[in-house]
OpenMM code with the backbone's topology and positions (N, CA, C; nanometers):
from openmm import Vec3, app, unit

residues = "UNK UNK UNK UNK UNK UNK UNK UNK UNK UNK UNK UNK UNK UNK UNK UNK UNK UNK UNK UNK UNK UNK UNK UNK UNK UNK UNK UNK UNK UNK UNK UNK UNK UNK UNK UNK UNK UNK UNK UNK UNK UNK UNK UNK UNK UNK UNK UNK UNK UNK UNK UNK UNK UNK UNK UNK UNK UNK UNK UNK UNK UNK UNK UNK UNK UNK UNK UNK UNK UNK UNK UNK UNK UNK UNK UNK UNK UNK UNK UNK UNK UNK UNK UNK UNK UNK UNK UNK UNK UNK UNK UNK UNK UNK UNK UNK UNK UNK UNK UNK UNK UNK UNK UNK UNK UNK UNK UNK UNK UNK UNK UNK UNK UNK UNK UNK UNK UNK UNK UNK UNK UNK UNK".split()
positions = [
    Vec3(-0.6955, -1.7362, 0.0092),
    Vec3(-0.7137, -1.6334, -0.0922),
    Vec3(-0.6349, -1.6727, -0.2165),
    Vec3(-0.6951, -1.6678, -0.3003),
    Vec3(-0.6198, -1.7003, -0.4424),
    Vec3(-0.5295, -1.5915, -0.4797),
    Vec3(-0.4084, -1.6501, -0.5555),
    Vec3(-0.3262, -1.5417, -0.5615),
    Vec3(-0.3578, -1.4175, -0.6521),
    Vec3(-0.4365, -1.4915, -0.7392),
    Vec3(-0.5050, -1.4198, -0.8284),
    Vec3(-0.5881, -1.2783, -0.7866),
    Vec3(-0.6106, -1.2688, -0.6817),
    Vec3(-0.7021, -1.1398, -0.6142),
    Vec3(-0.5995, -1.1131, -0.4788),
    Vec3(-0.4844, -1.1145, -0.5101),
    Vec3(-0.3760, -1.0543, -0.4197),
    Vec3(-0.3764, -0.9106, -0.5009),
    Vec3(-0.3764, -0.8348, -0.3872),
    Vec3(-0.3494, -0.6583, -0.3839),
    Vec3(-0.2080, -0.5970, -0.3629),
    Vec3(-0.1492, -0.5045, -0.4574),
    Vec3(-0.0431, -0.4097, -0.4280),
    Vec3(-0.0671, -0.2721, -0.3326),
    Vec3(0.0031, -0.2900, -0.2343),
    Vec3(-0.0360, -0.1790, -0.1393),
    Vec3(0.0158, -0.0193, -0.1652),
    Vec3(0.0819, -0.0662, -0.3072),
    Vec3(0.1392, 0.0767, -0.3304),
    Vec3(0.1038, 0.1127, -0.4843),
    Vec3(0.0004, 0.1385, -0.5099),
    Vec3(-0.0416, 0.1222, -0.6326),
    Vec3(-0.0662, 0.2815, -0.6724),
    Vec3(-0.0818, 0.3262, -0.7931),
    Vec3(-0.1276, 0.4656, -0.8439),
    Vec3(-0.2548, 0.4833, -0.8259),
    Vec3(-0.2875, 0.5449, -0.8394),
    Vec3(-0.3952, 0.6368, -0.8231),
    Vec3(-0.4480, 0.6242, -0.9797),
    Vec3(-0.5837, 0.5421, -0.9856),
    Vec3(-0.6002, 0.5244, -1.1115),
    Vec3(-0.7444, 0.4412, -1.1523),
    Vec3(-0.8804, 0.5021, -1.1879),
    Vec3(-1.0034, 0.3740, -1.1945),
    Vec3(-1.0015, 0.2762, -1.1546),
    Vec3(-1.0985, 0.2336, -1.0568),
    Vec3(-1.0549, 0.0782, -0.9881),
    Vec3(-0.9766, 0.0899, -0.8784),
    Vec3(-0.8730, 0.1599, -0.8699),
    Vec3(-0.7811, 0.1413, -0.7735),
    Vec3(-0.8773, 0.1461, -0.6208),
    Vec3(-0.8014, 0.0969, -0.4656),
    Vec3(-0.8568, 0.1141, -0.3666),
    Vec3(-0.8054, 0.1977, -0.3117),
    Vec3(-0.8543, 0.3235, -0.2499),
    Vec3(-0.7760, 0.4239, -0.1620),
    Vec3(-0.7873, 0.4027, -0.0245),
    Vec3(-0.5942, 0.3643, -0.0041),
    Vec3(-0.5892, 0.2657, 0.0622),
    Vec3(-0.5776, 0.3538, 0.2300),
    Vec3(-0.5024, 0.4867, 0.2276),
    Vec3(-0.5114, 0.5419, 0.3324),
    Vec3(-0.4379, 0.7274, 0.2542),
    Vec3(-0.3946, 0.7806, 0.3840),
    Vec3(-0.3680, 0.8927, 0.3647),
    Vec3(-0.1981, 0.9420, 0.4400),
    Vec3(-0.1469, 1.0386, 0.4228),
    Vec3(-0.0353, 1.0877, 0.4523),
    Vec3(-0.0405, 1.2165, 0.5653),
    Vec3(0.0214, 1.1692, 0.6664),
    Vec3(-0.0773, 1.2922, 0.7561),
    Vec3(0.0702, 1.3692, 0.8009),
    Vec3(0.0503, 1.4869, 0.8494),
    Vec3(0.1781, 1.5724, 0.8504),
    Vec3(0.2994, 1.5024, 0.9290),
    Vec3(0.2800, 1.4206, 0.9998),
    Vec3(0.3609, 1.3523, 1.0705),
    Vec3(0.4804, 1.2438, 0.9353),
    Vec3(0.4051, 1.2320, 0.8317),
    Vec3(0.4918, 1.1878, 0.6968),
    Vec3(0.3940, 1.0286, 0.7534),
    Vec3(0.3816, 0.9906, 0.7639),
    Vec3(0.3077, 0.8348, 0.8161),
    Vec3(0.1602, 0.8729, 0.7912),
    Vec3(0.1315, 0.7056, 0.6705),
    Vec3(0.0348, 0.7023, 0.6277),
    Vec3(-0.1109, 0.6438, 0.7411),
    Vec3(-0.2068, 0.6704, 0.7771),
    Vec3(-0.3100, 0.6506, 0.8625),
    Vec3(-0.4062, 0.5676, 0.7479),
    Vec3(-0.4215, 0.4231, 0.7806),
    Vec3(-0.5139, 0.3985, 0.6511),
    Vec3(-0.6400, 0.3938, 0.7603),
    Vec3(-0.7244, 0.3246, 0.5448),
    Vec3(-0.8569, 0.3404, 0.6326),
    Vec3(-0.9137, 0.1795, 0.6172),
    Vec3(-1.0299, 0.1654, 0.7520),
    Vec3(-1.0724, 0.0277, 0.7563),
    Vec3(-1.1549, -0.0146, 0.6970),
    Vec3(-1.2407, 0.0591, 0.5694),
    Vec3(-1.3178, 0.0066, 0.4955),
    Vec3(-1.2764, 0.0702, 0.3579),
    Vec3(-1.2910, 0.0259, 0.2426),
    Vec3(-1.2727, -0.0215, 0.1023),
    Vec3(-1.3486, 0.0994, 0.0839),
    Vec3(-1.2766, 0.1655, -0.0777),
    Vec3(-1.3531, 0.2763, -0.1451),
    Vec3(-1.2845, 0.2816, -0.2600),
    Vec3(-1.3643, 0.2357, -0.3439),
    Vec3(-1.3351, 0.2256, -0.4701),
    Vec3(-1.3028, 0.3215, -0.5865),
    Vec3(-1.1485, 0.4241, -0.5953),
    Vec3(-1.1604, 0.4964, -0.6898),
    Vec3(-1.2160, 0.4917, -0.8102),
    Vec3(-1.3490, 0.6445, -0.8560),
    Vec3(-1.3974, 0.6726, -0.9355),
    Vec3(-1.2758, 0.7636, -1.0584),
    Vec3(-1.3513, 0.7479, -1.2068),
    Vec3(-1.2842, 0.8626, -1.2938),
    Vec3(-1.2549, 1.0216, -1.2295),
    Vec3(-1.3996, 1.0433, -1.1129),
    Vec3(-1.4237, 1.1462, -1.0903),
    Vec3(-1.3477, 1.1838, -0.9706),
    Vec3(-1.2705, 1.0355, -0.8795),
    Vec3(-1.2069, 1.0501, -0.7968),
    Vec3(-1.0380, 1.1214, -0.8132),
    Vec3(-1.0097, 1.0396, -0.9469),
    Vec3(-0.8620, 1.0734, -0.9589),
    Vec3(-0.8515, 1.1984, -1.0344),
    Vec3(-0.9828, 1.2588, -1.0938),
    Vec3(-0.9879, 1.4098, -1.1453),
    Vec3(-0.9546, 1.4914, -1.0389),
    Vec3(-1.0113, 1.4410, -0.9194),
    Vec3(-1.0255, 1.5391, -0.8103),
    Vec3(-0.8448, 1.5460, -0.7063),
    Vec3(-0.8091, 1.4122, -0.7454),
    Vec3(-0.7199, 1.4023, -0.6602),
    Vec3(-0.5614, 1.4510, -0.7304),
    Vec3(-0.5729, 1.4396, -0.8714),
    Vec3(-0.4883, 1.4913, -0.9394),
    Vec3(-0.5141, 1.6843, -0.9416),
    Vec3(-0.5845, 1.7542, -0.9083),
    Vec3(-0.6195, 1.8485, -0.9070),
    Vec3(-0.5332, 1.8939, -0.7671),
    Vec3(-0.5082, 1.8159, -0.6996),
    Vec3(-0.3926, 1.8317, -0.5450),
    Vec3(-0.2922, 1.8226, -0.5944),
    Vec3(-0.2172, 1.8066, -0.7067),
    Vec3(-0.1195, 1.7517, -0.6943),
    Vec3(-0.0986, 1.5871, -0.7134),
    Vec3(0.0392, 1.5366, -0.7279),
    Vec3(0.0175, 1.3674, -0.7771),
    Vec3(0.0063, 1.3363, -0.6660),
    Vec3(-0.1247, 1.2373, -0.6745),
    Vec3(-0.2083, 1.1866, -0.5353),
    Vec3(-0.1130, 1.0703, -0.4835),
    Vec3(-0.0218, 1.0278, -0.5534),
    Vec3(0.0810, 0.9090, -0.4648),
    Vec3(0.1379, 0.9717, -0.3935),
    Vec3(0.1874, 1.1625, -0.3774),
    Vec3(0.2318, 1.1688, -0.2712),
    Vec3(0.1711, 1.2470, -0.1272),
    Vec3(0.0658, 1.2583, -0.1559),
    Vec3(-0.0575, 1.2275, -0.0257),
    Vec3(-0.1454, 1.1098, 0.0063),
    Vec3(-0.1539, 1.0330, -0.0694),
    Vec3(-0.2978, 0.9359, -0.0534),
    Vec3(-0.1768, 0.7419, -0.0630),
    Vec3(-0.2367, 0.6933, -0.0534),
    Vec3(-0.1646, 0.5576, -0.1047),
    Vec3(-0.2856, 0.4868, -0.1577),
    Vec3(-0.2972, 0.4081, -0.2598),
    Vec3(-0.3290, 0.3449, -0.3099),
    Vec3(-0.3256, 0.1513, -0.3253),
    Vec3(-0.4071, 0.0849, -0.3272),
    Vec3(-0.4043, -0.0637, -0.3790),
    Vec3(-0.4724, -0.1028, -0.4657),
    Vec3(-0.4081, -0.1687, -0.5850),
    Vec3(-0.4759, -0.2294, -0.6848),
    Vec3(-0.4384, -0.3752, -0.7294),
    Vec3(-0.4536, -0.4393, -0.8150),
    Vec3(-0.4209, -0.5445, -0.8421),
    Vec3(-0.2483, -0.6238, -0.8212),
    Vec3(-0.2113, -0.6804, -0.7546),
    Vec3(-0.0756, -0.7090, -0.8038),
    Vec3(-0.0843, -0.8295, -0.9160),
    Vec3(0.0548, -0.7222, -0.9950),
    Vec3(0.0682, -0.7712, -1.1290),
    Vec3(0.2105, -0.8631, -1.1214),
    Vec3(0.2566, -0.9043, -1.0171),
    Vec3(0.3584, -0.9856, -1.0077),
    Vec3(0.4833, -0.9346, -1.0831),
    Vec3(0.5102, -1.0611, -1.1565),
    Vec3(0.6577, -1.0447, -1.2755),
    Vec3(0.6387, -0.8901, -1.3947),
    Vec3(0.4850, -0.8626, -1.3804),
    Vec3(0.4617, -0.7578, -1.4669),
    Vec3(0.5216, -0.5752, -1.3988),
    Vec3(0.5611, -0.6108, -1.2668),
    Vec3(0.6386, -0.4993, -1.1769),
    Vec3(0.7541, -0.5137, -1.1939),
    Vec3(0.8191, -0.3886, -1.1839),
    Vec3(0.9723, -0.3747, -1.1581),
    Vec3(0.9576, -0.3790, -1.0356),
    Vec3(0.9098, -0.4016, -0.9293),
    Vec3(0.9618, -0.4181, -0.7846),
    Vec3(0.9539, -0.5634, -0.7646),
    Vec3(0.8784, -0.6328, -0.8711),
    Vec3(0.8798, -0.7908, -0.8397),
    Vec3(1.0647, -0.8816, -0.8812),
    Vec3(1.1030, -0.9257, -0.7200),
    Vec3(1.2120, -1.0012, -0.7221),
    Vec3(1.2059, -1.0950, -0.6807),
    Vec3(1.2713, -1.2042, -0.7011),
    Vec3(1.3101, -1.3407, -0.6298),
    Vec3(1.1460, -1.4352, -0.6335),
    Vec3(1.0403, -1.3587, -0.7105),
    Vec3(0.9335, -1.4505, -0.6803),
    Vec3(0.8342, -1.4100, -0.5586),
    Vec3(0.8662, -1.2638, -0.5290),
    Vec3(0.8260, -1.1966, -0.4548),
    Vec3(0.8188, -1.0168, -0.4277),
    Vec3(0.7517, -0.9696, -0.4075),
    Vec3(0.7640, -0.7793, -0.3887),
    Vec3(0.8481, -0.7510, -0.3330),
    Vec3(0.9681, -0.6819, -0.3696),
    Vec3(1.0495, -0.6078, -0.3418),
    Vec3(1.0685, -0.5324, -0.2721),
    Vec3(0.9122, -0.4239, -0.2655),
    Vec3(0.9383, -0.3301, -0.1635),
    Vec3(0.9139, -0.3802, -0.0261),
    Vec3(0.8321, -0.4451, 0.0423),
    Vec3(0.8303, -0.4592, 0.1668),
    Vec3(0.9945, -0.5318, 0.1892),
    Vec3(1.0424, -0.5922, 0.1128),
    Vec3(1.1481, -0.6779, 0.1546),
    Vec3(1.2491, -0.5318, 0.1591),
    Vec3(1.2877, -0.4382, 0.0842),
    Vec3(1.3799, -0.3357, 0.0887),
    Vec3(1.3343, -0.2352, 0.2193),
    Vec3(1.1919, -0.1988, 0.2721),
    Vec3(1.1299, -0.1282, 0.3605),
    Vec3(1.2558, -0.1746, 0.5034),
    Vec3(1.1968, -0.3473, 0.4996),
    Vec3(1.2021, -0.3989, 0.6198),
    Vec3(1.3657, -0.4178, 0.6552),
    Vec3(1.4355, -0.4390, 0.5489),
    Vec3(1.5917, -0.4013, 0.5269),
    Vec3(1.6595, -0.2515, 0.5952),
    Vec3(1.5620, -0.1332, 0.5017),
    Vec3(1.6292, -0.0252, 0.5738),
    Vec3(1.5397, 0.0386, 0.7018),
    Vec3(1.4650, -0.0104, 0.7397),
    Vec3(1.4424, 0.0215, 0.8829),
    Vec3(1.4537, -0.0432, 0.9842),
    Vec3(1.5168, 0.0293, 1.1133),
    Vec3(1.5072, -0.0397, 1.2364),
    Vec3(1.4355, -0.1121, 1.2918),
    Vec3(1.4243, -0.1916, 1.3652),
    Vec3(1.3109, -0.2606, 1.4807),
    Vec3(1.2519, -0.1345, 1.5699),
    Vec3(1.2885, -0.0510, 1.5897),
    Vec3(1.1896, 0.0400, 1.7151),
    Vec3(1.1400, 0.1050, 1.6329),
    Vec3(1.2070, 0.1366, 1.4690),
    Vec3(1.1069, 0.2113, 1.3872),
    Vec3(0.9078, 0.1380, 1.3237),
    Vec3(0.8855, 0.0177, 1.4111),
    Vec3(0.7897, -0.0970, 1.3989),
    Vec3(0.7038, -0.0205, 1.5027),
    Vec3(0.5884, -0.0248, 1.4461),
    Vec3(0.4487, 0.0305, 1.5286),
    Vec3(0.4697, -0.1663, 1.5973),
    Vec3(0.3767, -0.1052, 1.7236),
    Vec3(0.3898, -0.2471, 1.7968),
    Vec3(0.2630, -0.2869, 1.7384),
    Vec3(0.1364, -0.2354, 1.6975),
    Vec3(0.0121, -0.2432, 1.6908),
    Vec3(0.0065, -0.2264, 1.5499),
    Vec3(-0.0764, -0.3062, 1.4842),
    Vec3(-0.0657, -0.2733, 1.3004),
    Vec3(-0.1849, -0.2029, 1.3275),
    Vec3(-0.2458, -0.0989, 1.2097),
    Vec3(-0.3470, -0.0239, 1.1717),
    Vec3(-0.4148, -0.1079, 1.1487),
    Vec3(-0.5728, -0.0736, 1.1827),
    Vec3(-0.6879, -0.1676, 1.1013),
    Vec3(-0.6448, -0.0791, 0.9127),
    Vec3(-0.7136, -0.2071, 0.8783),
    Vec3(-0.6379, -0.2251, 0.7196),
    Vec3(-0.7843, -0.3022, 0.6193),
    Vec3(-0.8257, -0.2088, 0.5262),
    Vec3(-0.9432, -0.2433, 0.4169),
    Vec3(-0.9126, -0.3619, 0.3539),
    Vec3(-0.7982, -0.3943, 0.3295),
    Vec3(-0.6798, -0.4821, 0.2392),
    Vec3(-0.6289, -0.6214, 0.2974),
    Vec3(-0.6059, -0.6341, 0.4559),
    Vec3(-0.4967, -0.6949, 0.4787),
    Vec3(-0.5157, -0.8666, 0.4508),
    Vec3(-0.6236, -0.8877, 0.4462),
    Vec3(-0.6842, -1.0526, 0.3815),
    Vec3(-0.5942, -1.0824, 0.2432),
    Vec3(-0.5859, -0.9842, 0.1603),
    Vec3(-0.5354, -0.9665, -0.0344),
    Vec3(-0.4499, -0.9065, -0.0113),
    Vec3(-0.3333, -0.8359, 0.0732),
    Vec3(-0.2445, -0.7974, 0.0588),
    Vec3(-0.1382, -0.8519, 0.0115),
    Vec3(-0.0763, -0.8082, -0.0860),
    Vec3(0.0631, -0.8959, -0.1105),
    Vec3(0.1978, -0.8670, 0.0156),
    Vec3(0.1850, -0.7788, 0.0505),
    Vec3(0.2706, -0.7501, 0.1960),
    Vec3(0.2566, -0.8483, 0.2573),
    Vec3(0.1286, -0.8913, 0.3025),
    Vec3(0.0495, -0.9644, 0.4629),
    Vec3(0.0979, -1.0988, 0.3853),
    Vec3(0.0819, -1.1333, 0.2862),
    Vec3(0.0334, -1.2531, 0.2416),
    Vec3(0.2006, -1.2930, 0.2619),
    Vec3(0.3296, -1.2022, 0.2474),
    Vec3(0.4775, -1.2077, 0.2347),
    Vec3(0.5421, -1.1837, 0.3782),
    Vec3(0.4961, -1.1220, 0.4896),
    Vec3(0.6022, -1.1041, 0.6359),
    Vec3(0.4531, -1.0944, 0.7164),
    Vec3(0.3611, -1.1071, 0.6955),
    Vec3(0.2609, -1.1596, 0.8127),
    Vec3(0.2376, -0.9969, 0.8706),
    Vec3(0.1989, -0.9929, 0.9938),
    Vec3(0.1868, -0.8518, 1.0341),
    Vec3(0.3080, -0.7635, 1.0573),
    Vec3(0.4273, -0.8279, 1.0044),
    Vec3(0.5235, -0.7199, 1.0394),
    Vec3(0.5290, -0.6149, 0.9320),
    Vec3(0.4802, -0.6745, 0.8196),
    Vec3(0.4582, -0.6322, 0.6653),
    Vec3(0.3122, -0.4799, 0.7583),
    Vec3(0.2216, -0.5232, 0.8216),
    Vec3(0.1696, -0.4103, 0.8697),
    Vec3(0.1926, -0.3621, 0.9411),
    Vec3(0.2958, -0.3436, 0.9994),
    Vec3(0.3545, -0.2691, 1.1010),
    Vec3(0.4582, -0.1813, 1.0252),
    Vec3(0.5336, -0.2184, 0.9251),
    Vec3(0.5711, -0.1322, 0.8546),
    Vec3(0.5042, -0.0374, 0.7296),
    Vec3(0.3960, -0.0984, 0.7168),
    Vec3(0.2967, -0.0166, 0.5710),
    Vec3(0.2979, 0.1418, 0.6159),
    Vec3(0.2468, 0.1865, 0.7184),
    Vec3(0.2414, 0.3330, 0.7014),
    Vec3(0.3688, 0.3999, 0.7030),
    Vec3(0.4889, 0.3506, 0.6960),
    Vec3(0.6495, 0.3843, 0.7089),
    Vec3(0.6499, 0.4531, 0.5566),
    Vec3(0.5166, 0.3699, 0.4786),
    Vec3(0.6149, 0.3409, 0.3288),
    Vec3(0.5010, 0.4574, 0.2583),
    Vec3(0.5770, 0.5585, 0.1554),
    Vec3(0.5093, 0.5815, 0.0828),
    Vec3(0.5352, 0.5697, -0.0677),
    Vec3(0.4175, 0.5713, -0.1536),
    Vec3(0.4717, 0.5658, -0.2976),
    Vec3(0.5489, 0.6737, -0.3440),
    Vec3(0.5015, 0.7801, -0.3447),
    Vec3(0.5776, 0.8656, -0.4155),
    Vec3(0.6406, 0.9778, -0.2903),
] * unit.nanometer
topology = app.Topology()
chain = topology.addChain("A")
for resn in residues:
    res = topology.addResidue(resn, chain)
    for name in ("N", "CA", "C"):
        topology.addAtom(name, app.Element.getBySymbol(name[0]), res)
């Protein structure tokens, strides 16, 4: 995969973007296994809930050095995730994932990067 069509798994809610999964009362995100491409008409609807980063998660383009979470030549957040959580806090089983081919997570700690994704939310 070219780096060039590498995905941020924590992206806004915003045209284009992919809605990447959801926030279920348990606080842990449940994604979903096929791709859906936010519409204008999507983020009308989803901003109408409230700011949709803190129910929904999002992926869109990663913009690398153009992020404040980009460090060392790499995303920040999975590296800070995997820092402050435990090992038993690790699903043994990663979620099926719309993303995980273009993920910048996957592409950075392999499936442990999905074993921690639903831990993490944006907002």
């Amino acid at each position: 995969m070219s780096n060039d069509h590498i995905l941020c798994p924590s992206a806004r809610c915003e045209e284009g973007a992919i809605l990447l999964g959801a926030v279920h009362d348990d606080g842990l995100v449940r994604l979903l296994d096929t791709r859906i491409e936010i519409t204008a008409e999507h983020v009308e609807q989803a901003n109408q809930k409230g700011k949709p980063e803190t129910y929904l998660r999002f992926a869109n383009q990663c913009v690398k050095s153009g992020c404040k979470q980009w460090k060392n030549n790499r995303c920040g957040v999975i590296d800070e995730v995997r820092e402050t959580l435990s090992a038993k806090e690790l699903s043994t089983t990663p979620q099926k994932c719309a993303i995980r081919e273009s993920c910048r997570w996957f592409t950075q700690e392999g499936l442990d990067a999905c074993r921690l994704c639903p831990l993490v939310l944006t907002e």
